[in-house]
DSSP file (Angstrom, degrees, kcal/mol; ACC not computed):
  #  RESIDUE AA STRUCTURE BP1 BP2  ACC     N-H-->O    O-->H-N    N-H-->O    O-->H-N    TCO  KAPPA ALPHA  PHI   PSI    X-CA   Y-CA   Z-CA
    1    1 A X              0   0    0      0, 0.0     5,-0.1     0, 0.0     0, 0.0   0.000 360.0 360.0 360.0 131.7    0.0    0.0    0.0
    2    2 A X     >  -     0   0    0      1,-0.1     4,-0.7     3,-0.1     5,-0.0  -0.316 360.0-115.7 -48.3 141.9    1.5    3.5   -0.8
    3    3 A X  H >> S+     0   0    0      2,-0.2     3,-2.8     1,-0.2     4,-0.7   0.933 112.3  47.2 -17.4 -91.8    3.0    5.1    2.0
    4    4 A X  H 3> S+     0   0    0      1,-0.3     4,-2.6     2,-0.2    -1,-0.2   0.692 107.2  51.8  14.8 -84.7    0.4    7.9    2.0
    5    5 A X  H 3> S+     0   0    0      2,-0.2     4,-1.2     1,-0.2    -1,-0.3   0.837 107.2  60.6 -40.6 -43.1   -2.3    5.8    1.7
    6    6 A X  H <X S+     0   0    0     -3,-2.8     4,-1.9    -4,-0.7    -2,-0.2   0.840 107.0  44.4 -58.3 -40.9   -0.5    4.1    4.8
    7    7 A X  H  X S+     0   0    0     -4,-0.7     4,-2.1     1,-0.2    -1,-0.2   0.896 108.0  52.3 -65.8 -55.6   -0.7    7.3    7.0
    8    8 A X  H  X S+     0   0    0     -4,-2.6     4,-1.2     2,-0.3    -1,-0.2   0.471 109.2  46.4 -88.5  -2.3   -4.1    8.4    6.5
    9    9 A X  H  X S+     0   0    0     -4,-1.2     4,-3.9     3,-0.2    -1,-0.2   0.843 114.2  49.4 -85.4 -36.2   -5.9    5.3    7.2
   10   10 A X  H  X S+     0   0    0     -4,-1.9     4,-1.7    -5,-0.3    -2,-0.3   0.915 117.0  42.7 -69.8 -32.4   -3.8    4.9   10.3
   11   11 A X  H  X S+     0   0    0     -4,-2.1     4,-1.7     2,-0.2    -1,-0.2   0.921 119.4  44.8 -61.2 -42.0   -4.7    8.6   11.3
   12   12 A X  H  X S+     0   0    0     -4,-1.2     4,-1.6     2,-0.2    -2,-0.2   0.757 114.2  48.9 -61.6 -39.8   -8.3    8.0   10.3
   13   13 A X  H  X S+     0   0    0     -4,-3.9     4,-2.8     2,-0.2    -2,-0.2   0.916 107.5  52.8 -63.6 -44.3   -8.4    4.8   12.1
   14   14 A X  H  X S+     0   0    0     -4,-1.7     4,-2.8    -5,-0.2    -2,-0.2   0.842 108.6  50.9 -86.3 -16.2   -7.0    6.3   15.0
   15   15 A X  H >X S+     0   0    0     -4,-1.7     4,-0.7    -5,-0.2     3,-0.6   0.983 105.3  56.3 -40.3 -68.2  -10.0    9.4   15.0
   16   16 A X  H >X S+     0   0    0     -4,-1.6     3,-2.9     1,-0.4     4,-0.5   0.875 108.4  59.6 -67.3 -71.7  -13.0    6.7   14.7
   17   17 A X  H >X S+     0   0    0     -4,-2.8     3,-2.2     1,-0.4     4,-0.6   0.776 100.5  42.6 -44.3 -47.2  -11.2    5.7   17.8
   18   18 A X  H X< S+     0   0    0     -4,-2.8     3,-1.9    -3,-0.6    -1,-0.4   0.901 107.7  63.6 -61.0 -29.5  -11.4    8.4   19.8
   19   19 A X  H << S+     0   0    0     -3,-2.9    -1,-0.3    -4,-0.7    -2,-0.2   0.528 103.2  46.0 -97.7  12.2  -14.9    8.9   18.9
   20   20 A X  H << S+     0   0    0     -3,-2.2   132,-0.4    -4,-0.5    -1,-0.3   0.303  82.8 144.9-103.7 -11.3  -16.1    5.3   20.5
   21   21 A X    <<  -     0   0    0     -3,-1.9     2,-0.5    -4,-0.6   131,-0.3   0.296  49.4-114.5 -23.2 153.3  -14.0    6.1   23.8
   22   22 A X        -     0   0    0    129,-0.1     2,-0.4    26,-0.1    26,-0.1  -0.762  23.4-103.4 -94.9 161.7  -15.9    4.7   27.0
   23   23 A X        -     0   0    0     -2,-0.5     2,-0.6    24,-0.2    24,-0.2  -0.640  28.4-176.9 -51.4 108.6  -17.2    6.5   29.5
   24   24 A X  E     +A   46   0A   0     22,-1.0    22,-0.8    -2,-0.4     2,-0.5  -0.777  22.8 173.5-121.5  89.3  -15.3    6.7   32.8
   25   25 A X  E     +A   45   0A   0     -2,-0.6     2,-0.4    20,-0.2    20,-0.2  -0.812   6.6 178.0-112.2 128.5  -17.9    8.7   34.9
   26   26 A X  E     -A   44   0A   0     18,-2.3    18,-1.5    -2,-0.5     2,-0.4  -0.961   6.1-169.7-117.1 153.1  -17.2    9.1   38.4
   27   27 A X  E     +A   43   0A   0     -2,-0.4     2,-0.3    16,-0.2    16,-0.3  -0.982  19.2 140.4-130.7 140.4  -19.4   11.3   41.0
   28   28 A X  E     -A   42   0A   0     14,-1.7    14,-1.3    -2,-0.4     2,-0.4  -0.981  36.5-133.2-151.8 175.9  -18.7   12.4   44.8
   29   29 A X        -     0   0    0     -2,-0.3     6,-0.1    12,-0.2    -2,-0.0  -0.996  26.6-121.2-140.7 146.3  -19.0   15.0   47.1
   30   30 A X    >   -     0   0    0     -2,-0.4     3,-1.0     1,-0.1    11,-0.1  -0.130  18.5-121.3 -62.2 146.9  -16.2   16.4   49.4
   31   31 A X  T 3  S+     0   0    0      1,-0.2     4,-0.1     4,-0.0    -1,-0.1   0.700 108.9  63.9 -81.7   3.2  -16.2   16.5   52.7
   32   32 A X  T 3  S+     0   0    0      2,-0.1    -1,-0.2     3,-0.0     2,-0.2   0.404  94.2  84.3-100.2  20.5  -15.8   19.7   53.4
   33   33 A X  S <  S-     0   0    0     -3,-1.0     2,-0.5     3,-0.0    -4,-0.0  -0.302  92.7-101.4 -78.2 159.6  -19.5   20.3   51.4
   34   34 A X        -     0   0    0     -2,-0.2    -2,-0.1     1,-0.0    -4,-0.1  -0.940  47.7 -92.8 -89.9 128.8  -22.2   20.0   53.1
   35   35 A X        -     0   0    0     -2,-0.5     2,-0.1    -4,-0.1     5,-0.1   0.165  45.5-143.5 -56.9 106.1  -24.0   16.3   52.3
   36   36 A X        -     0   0    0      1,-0.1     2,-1.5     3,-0.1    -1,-0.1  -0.376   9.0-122.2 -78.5 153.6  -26.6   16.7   49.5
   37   37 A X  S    S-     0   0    0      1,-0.2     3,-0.1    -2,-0.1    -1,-0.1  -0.701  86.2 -21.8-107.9  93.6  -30.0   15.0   49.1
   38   38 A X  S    S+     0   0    0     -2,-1.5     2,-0.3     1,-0.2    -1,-0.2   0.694 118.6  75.7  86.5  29.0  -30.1   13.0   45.7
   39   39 A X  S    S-     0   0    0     -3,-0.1     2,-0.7    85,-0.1    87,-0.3  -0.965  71.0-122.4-137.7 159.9  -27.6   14.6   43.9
   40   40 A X        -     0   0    0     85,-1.7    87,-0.1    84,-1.1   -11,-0.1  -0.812   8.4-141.0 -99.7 127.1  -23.9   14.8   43.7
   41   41 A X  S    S+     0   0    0     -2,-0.7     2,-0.5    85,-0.1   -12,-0.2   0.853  86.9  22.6 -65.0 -17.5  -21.3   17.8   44.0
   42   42 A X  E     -A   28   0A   0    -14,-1.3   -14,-1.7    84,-0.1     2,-0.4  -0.995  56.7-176.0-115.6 132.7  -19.4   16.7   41.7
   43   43 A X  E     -A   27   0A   0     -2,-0.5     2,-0.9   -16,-0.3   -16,-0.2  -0.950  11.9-158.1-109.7 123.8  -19.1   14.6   38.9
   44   44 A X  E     -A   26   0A   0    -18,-1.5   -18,-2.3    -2,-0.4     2,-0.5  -0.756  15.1-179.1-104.6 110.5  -16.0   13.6   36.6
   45   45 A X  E     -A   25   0A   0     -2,-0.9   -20,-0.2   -20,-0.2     2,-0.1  -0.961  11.8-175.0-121.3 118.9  -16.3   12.5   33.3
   46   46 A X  E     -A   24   0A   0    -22,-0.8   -22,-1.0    -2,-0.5    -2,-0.0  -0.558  56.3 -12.5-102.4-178.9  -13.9   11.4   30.7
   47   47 A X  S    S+     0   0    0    -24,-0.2   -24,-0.2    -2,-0.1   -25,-0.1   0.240  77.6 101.6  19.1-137.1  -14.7   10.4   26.9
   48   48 A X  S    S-     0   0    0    -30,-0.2     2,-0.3   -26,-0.1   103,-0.2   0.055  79.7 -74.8  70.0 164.0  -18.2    9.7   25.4
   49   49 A X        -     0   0    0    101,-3.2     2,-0.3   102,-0.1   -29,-0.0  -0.616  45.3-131.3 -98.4 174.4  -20.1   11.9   23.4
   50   50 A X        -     0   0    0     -2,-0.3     2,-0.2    99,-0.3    99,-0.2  -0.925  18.7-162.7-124.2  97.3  -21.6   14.6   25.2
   51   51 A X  E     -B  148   0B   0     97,-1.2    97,-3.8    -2,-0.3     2,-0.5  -0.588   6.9-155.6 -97.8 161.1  -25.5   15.5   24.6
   52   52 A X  E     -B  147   0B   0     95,-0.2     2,-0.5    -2,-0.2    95,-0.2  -0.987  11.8-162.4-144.8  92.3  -27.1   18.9   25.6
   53   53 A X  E     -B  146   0B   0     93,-4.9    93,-1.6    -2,-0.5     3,-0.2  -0.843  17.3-134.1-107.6 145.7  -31.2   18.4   26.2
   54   54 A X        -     0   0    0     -2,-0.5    92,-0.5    91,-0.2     2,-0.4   0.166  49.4 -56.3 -55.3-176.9  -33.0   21.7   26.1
   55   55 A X        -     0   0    0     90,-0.2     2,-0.8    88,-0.1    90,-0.2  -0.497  55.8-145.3 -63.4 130.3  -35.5   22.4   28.8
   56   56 A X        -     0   0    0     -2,-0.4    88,-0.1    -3,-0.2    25,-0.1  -0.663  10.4-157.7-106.7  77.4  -38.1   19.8   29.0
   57   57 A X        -     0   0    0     -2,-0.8     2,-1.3    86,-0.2    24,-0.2   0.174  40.5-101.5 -43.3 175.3  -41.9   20.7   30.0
   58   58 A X  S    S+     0   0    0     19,-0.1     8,-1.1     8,-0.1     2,-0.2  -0.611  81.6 133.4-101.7  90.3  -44.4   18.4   31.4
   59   59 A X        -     0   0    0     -2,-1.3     2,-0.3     6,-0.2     6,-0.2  -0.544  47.0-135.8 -99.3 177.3  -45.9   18.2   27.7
   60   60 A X        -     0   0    0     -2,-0.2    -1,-0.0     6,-0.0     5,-0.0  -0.585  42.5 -81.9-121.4-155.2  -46.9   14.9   25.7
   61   61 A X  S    S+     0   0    0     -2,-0.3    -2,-0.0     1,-0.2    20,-0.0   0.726 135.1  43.5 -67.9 -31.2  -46.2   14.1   22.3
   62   62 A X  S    S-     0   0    0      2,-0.2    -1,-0.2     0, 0.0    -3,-0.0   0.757 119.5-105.4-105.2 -47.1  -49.3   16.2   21.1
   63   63 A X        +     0   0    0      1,-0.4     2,-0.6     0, 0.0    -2,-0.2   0.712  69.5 140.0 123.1  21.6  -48.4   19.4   23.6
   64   64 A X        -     0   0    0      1,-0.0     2,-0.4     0, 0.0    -1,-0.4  -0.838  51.5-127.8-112.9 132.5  -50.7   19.1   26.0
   65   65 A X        -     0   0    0     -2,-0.6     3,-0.4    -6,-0.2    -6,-0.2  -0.541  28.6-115.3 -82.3 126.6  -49.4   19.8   29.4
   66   66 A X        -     0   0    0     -8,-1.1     4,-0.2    -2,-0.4    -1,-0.1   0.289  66.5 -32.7 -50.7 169.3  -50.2   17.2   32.2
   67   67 A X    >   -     0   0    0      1,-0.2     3,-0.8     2,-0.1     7,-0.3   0.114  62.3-142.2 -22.7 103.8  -52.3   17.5   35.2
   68   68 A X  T 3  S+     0   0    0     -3,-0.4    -1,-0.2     1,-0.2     3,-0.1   0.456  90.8  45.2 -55.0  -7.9  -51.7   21.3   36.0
   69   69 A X  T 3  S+     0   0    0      1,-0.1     2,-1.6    72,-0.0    -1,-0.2   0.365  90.6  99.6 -67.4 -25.7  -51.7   20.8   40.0
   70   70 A X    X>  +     0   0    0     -3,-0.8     3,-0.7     1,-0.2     4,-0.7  -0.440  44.2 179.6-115.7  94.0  -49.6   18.1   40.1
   71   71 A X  H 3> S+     0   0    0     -2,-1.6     4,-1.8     1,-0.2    -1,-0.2   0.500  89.4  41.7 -40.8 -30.5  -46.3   18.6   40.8
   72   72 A X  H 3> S+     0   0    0      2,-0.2     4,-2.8     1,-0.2    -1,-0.2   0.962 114.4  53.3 -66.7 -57.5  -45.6   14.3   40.5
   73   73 A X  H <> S+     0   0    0     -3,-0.7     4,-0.6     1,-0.2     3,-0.4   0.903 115.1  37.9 -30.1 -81.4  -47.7   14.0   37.6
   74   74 A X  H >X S+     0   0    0     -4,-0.7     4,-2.1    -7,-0.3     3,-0.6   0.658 115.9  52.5 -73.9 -18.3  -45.6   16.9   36.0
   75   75 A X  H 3X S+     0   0    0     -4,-1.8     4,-2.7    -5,-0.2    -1,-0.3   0.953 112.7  47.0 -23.8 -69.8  -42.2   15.5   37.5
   76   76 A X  H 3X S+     0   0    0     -4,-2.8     4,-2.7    -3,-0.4    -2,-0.2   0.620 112.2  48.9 -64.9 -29.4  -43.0   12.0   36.0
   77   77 A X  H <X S+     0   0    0     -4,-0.6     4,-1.1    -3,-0.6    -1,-0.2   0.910 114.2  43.9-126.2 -50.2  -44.0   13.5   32.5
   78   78 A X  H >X S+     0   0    0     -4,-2.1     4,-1.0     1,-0.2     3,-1.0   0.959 111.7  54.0 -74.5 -38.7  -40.7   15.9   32.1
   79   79 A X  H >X S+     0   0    0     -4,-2.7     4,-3.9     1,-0.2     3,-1.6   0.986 112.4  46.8 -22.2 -70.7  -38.5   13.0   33.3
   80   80 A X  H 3X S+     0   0    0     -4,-2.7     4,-0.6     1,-0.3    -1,-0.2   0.708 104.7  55.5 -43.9 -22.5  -40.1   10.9   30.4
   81   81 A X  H <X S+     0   0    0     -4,-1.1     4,-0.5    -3,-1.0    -1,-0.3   0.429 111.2  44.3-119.0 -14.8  -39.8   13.2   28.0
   82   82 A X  H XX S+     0   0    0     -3,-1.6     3,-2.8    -4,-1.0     4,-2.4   0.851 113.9  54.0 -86.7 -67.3  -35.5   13.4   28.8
   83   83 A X  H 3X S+     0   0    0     -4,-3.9     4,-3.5    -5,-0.3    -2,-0.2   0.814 106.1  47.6 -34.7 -44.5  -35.6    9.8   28.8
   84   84 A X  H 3< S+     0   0    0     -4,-0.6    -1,-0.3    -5,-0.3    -2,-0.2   0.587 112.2  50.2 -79.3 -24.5  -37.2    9.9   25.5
   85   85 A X  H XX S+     0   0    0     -3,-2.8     4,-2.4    -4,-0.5     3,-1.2   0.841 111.4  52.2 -59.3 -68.5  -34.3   12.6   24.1
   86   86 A X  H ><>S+     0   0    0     -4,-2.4     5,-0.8     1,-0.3     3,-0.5   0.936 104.9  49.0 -46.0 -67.0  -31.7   10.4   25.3
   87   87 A X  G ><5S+     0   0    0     -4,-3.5     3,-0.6    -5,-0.3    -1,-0.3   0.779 107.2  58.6 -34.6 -38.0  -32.8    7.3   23.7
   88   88 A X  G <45S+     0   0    0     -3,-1.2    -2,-0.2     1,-0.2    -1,-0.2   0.837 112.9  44.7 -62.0 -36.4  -33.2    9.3   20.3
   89   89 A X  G <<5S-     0   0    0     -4,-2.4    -1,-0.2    -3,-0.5    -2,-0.2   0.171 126.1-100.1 -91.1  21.2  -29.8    9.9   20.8
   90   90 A X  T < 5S+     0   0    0     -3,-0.6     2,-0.2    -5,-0.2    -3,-0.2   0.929  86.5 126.0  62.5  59.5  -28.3    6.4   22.0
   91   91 A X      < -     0   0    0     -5,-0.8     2,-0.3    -6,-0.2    -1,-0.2  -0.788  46.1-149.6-130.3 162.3  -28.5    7.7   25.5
   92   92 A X        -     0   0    0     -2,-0.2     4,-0.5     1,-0.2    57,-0.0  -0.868  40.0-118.3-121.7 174.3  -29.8    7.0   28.8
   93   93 A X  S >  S+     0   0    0     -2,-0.3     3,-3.4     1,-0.2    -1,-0.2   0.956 121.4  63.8 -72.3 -48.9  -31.1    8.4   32.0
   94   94 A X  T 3  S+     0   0    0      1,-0.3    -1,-0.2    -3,-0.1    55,-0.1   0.649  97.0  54.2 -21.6 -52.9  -27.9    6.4   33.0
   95   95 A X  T 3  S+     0   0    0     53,-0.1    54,-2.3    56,-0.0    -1,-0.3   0.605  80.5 115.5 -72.0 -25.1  -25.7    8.7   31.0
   96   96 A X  E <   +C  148   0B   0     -3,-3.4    52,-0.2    -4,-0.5     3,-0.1  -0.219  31.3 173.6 -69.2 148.4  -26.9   12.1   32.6
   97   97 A X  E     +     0   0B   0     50,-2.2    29,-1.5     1,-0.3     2,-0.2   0.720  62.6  19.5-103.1 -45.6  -24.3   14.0   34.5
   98   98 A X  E     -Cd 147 126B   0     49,-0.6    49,-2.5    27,-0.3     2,-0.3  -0.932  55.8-171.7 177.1 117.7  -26.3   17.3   35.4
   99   99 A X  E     -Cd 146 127B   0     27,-0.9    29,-2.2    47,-0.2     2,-0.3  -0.968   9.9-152.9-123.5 153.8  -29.5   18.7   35.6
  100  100 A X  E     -Cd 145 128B   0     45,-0.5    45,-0.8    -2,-0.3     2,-0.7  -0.879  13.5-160.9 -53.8 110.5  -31.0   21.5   36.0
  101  101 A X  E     -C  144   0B   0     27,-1.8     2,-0.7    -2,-0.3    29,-0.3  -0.880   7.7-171.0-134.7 154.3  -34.1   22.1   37.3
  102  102 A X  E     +C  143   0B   0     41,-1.7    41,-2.4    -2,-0.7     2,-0.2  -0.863  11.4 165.3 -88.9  89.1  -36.8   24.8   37.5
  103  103 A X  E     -Ce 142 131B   0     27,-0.8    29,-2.8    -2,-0.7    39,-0.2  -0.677  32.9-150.1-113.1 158.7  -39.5   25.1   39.3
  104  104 A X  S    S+     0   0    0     37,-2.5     2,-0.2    -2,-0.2    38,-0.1   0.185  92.1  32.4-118.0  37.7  -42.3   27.9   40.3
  105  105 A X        -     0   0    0     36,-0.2     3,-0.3     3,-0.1    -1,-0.2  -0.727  58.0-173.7-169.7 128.0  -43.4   26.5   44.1
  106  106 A X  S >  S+     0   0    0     -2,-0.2     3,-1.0     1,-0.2     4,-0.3   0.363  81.7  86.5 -98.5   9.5  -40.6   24.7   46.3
  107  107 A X  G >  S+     0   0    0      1,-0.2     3,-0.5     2,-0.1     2,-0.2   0.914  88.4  59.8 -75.1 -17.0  -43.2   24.0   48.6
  108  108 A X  G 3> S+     0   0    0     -3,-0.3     4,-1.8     1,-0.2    -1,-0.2  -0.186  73.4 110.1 -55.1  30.1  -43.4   20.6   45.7
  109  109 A X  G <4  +     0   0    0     -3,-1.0     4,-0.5     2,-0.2    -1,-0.2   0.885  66.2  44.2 -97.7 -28.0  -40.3   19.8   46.4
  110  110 A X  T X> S+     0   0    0     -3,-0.5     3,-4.6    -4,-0.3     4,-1.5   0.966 114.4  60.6 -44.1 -69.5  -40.4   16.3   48.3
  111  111 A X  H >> S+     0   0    0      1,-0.4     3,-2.0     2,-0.3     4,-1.0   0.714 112.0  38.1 -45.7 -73.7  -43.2   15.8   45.3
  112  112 A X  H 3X S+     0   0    0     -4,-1.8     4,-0.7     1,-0.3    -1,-0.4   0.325 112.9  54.9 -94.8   6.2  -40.0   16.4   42.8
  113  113 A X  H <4 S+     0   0    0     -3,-4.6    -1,-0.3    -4,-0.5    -2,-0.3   0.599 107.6  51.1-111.6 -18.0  -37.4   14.6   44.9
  114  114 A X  H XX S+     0   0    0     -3,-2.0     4,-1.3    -4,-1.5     3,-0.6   0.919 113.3  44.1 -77.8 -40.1  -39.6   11.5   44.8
  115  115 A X  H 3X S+     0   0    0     -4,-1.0     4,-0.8     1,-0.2    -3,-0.1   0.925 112.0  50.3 -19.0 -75.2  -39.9   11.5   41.3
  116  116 A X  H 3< S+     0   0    0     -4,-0.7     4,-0.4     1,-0.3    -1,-0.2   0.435  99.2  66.5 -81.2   3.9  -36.3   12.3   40.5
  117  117 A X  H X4 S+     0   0    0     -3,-0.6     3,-2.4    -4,-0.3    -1,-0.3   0.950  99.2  53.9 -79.6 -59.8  -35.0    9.4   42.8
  118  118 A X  H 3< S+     0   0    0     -4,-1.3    -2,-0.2     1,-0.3    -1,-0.1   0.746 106.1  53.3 -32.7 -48.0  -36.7    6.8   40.3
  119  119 A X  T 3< S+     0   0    0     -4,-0.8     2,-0.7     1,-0.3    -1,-0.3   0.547 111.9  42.8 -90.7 -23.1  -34.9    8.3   37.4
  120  120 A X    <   +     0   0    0     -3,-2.4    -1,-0.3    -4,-0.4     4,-0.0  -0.763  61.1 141.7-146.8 104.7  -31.7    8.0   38.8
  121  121 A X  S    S+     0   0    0     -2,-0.7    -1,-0.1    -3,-0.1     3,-0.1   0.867  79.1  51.8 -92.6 -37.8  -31.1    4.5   40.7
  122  122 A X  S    S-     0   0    0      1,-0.2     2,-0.3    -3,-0.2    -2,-0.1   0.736 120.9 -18.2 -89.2 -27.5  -27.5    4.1   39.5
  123  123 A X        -     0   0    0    -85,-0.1     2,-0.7   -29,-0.0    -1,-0.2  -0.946  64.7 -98.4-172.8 158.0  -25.8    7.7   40.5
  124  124 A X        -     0   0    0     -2,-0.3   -84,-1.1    -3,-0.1   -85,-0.1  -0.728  31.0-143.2 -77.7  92.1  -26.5   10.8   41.4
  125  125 A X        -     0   0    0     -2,-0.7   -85,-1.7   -86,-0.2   -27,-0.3   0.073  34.9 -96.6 -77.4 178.2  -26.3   13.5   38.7
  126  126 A X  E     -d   98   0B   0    -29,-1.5   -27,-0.9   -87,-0.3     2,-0.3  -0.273  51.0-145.3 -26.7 149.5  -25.0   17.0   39.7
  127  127 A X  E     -d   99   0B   0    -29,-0.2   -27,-0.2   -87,-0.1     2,-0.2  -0.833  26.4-174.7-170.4 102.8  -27.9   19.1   40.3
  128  128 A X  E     -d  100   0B   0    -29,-2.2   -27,-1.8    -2,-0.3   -29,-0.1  -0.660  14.5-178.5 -88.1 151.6  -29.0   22.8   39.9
  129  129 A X        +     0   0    0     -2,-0.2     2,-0.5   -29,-0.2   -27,-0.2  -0.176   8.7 167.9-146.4  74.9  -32.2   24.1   41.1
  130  130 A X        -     0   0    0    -29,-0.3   -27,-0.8     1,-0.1     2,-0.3  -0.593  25.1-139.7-135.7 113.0  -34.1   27.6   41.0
  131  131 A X  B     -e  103   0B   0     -2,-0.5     2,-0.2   -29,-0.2   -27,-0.2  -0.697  29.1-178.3 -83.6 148.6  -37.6   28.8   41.8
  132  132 A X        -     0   0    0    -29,-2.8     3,-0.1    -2,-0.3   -30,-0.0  -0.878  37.8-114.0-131.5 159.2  -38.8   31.2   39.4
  133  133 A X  S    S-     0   0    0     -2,-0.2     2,-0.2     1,-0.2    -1,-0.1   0.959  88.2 -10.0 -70.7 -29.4  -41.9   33.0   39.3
  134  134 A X        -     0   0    0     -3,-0.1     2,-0.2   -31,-0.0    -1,-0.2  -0.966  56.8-144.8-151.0 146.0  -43.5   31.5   35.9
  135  135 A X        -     0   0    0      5,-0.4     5,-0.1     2,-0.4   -32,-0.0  -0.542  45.3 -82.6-108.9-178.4  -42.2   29.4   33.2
  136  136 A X  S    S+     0   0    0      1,-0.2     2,-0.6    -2,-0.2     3,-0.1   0.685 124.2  45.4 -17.2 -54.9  -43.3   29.7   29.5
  137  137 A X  S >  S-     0   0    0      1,-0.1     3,-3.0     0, 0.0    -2,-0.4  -0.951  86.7-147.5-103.1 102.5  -46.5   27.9   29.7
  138  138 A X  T 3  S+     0   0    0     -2,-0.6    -3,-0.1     1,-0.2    -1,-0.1   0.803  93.2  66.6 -24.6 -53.8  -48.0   29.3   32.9
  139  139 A X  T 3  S+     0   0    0     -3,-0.1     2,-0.3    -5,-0.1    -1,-0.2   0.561  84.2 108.6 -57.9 -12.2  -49.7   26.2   33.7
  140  140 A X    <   -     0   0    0     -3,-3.0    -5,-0.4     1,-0.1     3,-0.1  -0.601  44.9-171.5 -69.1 142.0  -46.3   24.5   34.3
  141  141 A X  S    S+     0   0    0     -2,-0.3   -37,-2.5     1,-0.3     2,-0.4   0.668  70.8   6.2 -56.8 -39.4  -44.6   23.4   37.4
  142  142 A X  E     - C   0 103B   0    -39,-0.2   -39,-0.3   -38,-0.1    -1,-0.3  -0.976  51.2-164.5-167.6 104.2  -42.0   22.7   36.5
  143  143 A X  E     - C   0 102B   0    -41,-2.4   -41,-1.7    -2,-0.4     2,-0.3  -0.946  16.9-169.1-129.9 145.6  -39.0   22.6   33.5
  144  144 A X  E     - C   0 101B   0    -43,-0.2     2,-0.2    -2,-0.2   -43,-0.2  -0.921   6.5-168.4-132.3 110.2  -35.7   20.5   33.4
  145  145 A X  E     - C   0 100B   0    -45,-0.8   -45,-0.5    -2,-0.3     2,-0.3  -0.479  13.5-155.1 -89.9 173.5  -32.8   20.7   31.1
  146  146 A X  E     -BC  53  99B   0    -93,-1.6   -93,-4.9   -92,-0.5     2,-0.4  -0.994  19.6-155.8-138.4 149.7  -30.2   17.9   31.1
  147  147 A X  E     -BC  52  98B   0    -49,-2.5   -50,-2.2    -2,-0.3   -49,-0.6  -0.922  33.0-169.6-123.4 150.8  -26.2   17.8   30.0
  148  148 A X  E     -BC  51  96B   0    -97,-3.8   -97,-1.2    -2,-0.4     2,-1.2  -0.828  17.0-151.5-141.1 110.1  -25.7   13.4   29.1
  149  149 A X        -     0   0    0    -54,-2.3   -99,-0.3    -2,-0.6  -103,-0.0  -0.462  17.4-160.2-102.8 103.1  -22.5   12.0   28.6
  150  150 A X        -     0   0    0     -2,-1.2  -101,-3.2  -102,-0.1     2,-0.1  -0.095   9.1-168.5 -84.4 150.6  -22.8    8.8   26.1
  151  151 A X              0   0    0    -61,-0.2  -129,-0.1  -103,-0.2  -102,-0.1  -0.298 360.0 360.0-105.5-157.4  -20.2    5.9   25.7
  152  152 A X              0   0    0   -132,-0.4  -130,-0.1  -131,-0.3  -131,-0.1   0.342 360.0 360.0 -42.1 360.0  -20.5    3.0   22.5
């Protein structure tokens, strides 16, 4: 094989590697933090691809927003709806690193910490949180973006 030739599949070969790396995702939180409830202060992640899901309402398929009262309801519906991102993208809830989440009454917040325990059995992502007064659709609780880092 020409020389050349020689180079650029072994340069090309060794790209397509990097872009199958695994995932070596670790999460903890120091001690000199104060102990967090269902999330981690840190997480350390090498290789993978990296996915970015917008903000997620509690909408369906069709755009109609789920029980308006109910903070679980609307928990359960924007959870699904990440889940449902991830998968499109060869992803899991397993893969998430960090969310974000928004909400406009923290007095729901047990209501969204029961929720968000289900969704993440295996580790805890990093975890932002902010009351606001109102989101986009008034009748939301409740919006969550997610950052997901995918292996093979």
């Amino acid at each position: 094989m020409n020389r050349r030739i020689w180079c650029l599949v072994l340069v090309l070969g060794g790209l397509c590697g990097c872009a199958h790396q695994e995932v070596a995702m670790r999460s903890f939180n120091p001690v000199v933090l104060p102990k967090p409830n269902g999330y981690s202060h840190v997480v350390e992640v090498t290789g993978g691809r990296t996915l970015y899901v917008s903000g997620q309402l509690p909408l369906t398929a069709e755009g109609k927003v789920i029980d308006h009262a109910n903070m679980e309801a609307q928990t359960q519906q924007v959870f699904e709806n990440i889940k449902a991102a991830l998968a499109a993208a060869g992803g899991s809830m397993d893969d998430v690193v960090k969310i974000t989440v928004f909400m406009t009454d923290l007095t729901d917040l047990q209501a969204f910490r029961t929720v968000r325990d289900r969704y993440f059995v295996r580790h805890s992502p990093a975890s932002s949180l902010v009351q606001i007064s109102a989101l986009v659709r008034p009748e939301c609780l409740i919006e969550i973006e997610a950052l997901a880092v995918v292996g093979r």
